[in-house]
C-alpha positions in Angstrom: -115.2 55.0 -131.5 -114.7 53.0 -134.6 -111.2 54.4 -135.0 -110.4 53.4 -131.9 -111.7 49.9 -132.2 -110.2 49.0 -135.4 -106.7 50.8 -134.3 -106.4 49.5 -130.6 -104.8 46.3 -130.3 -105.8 43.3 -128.2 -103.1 44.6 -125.2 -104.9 48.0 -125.2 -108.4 46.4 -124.8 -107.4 44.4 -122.1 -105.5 46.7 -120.6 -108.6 49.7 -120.6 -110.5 46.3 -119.5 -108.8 46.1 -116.2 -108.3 49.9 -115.2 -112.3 49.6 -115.6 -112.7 46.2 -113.5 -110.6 47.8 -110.6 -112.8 50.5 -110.7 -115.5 47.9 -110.2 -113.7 46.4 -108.0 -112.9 49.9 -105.6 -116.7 50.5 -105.3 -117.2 46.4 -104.1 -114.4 47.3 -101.9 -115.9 50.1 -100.5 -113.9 52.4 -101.2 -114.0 55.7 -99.8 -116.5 57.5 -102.2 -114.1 60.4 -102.8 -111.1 58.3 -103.8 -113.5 56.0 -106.0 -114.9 59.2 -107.5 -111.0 60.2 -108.6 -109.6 56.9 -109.5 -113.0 56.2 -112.2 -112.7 60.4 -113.4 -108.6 59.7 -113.9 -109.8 56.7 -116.4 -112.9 58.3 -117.7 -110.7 60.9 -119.0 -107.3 58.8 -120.3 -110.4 56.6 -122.0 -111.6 59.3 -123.9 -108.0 61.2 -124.5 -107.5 57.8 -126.0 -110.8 57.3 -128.4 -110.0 61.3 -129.6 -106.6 60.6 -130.6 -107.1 57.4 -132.4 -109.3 59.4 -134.7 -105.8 61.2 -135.9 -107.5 64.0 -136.6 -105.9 67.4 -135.1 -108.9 69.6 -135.5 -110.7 67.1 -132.8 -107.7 66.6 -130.6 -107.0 70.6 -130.4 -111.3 71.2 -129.5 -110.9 67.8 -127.0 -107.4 69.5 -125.2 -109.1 72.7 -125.1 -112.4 71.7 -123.3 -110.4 69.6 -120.6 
């Protein structure tokens, strides 16, 4: 996470910001649960894609690609 943070720059944030305040905003909606479920997995896992590769380290990216 600390790779991430010092590597991500202040369009990255903000962008992972929104993708998680529409996902807030989908369950206020009241969205169907199923779609909600999808849409906050889909980020939950491009999030966490992204915190494995800004460590730049391949031994952690291969294990990461090979449990998904």
């Amino acid at each position: 996470m600390r790779r991430f943070a010092e590597r991500a720059t202040m369009v990255e944030l903000a962008d992972w910001r929104a993708r998680h305040e529409a996902i807030i905003e989908l369950a206020r909606g009241r969205t169907v649960e199923s779609a909600l479920i999808k849409r906050s997995s889909e980020v939950d896992q491009a999030f966490h894609q992204a915190l494995v590769e800004s460590t730049r380290n391949p031994l952690m990216i291969s294990a990461h690609a090979h449990m998904m």
